[in-house]
C-alpha positions as CSV (number, residue, x, y, z in Angstrom):
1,X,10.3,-0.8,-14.0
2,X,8.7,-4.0,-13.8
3,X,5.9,-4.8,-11.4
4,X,4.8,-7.7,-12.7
5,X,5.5,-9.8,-9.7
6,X,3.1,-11.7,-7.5
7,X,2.2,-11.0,-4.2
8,X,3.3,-14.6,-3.3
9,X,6.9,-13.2,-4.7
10,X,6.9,-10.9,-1.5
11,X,8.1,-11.5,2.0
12,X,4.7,-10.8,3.1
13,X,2.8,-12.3,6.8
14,X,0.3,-14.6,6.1
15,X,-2.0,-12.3,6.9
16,X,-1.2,-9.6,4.9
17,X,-0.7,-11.7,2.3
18,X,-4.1,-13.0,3.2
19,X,-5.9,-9.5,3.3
20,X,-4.3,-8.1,-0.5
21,X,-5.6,-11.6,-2.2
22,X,-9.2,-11.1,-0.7
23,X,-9.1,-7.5,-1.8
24,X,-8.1,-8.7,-5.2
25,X,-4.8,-7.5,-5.5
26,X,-2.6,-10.2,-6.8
27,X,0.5,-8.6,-7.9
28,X,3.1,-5.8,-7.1
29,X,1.8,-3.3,-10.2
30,X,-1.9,-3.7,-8.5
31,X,-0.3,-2.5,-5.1
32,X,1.5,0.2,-7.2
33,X,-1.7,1.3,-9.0
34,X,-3.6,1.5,-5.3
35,X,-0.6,3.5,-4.1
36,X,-0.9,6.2,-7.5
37,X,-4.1,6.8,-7.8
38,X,-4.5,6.7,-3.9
39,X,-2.5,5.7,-1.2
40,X,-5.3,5.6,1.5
41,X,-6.7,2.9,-0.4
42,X,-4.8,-0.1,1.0
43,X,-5.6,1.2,4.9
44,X,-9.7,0.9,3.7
45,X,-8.7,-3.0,3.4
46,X,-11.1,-5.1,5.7
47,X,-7.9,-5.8,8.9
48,X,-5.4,-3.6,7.3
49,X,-3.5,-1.8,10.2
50,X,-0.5,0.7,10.2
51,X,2.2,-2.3,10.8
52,X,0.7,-4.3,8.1
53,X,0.6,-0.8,5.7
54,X,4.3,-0.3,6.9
55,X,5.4,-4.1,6.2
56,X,3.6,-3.8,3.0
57,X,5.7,-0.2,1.8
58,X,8.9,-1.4,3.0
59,X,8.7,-4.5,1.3
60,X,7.7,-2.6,-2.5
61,X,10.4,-0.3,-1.6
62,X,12.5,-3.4,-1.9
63,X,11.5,-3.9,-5.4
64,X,12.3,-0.1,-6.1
65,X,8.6,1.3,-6.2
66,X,8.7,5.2,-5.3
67,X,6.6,4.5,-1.6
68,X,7.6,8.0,0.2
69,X,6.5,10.1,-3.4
70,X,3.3,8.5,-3.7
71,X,2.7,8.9,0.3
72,X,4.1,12.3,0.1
73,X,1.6,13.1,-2.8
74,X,-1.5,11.9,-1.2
75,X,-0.8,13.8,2.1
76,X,-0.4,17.0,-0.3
77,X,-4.2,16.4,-1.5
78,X,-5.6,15.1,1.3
79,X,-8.1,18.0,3.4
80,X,-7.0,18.1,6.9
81,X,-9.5,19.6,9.5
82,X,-8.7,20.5,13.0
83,X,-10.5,20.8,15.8
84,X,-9.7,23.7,18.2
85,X,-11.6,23.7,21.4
């Protein structure tokens, strides 16, 4: 597939679009390669929030990036710890 477009090619909010170009992430592949190699990576962005994550996803879903099988894989390797009191 090809990922080669720009973030400015996406229906982003200003301010999303805003936080992903002072992280340094210009295009959709650099969004894809955050997703791979791990997804939590975009919610450590300086402002990033759940509804900007989710606006972000269901816009690269658009341009047919795999969201839910790179989410689904990170929730597989993430450690969970619970706290019984």
């Amino acid at each position: 597939m090809d990922f080669s477009f720009t973030i400015e090619e996406m229906n982003l909010s200003v301010r999303t679009y805003n936080l992903l170009k002072r992280a340094g992430i210009n295009t959709l592949d650099e969004i894809v390669s955050c997703m791979q190699k791990d997804f939590g990576t975009l919610g450590t962005i300086g402002g990033m929030n759940q509804g900007r994550l989710l606006q972000i996803c269901m816009e690269v879903q658009q341009f047919g990036v795999p969201v839910n099988e790179y989410l689904n894989q990170w929730i597989k390797n993430r450690t969970w710890f619970i706290s019984v009191d």
